[in-house]
N, C-alpha and C positions, 0 to 999 in steps of 0.2 A: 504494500500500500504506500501509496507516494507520501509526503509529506501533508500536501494540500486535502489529501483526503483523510489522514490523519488527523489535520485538526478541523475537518467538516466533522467525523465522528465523534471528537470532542464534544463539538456544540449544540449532540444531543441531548436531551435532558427526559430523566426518567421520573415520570408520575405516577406516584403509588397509588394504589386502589382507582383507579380511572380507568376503563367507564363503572366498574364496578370492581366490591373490595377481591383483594388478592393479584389485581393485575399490576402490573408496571407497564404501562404505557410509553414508547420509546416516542418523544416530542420532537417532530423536525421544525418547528417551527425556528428554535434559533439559527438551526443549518438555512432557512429559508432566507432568512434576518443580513444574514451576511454574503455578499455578493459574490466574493472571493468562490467560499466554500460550495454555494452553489451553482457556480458555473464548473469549479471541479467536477461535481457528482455525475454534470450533462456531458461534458468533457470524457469522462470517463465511458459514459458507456455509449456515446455517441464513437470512440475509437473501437470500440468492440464490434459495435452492429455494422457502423456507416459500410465497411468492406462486402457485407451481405445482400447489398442489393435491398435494404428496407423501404418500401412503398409507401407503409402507412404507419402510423403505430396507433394502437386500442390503451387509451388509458383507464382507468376504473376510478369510477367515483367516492373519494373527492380528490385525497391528494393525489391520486394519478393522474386527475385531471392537471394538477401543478404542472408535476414533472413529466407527463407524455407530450405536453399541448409546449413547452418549453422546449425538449427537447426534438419534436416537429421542425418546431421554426428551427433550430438549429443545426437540423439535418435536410432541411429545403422536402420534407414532405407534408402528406397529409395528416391529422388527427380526427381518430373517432371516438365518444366519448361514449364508455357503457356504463349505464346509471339504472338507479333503483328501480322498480316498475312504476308505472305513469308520467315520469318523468320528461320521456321527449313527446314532442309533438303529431313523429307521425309513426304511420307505419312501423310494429318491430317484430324483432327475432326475439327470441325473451329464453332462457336456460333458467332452471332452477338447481337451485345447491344446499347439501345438507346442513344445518347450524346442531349444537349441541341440544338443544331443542325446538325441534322443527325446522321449518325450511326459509329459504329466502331465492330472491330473483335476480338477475341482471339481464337486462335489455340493450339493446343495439338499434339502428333502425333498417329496416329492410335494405337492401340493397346497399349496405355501405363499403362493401368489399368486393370489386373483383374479381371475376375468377382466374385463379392463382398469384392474384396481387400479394407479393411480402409483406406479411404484418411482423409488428414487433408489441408484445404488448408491455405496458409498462404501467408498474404502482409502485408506493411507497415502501410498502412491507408485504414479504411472506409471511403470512403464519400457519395458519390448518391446511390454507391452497386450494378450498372451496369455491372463491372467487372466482380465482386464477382459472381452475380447471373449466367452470361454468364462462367465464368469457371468452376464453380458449376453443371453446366445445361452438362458440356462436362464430369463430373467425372457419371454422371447420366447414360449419352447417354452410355459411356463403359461400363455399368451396375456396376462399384463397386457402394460403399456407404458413403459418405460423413461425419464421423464423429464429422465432427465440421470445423468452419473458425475463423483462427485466426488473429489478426491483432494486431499493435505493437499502432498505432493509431486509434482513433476512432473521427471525425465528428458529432459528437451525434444532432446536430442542422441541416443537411444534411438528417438525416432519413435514412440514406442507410440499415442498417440491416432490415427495412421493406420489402424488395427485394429477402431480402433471404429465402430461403425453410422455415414454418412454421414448428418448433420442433428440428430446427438445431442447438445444439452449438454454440452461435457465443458470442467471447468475444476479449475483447482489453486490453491491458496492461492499455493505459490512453488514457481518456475520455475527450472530448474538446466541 
């Protein structure tokens, strides 16, 4: 890990019991705060993917939206935003995914990908990889191709990347 993304990891900050007790919540909000730090993080995996031929990248809502929709413009493509159900306007593809009790949704909108357009999807954090796999599962359904999933965090004691497609790209700036 370079320097600059060493002290981006720095200026995370952990919140105990948020959203509820027992958890520590990893806070990017400081990493966001500082300009340096966050053009490192876009830097970083913008040299990972940019070589892959990425078309579009799928952020997940919210901070994906941050860091996919940044790191778009940074890579001269597209961004598609997959968000909660009723959220967009028109038209979607919609996946559901398992929660510790019961289920939840992520939605896309019909026809945002391409067939075989390079997606890159990108969020803040891995953790279970419920998400991941459920937005994942929607760049599938519109037949592009999934190049890789990026994430600024990783959960590593959560397991999530076991969820994801087997032979997919999937990496984290930093590991927890």
């Amino acid at each position: 890990m370079t320097d600059r993304l060493e002290r981006a990891k720095s200026l995370l900050r952990d919140v105990h019991d948020f959203p509820k007790p027992g958890i520590v919540f990893k806070d990017i909000t400081p990493l966001l705060g500082d300009g340096d730090a966050f053009v490192a993080v876009l830097d970083d995996i913008a040299a990972r993917y940019a070589p892959r031929g990425v078309q579009k990248i799928l952020g997940i809502e919210a901070r994906g939206f941050i860091f996919g929709a940044a790191l778009a413009a940074r890579m001269g493509v597209g961004f598609v935003p997959a968000r909660k159900p009723k959220k967009l306007p028109w038209k979607t593809d919609r996946a559901e995914y398992a929660l510790e009790y019961g289920t939840d949704a992520i939605e896309i909108h019909q026809q945002s990908f391409a067939p075989g357009e390079r997606v890159l999807l990108v969020d803040d954090v891995i953790a279970t990889g419920g998400t991941a796999a459920a937005a994942l599962s929607l760049v599938e359904r519109q037949g592009a191709t999934a190049v890789g999933a990026a994430f600024v965090i990783e959960l590593g004691f959560l397991q999530g990347r076991a969820k994801l497609p087997d032979g997919l790209d999937v990496y984290a700036v930093m590991r927890f």
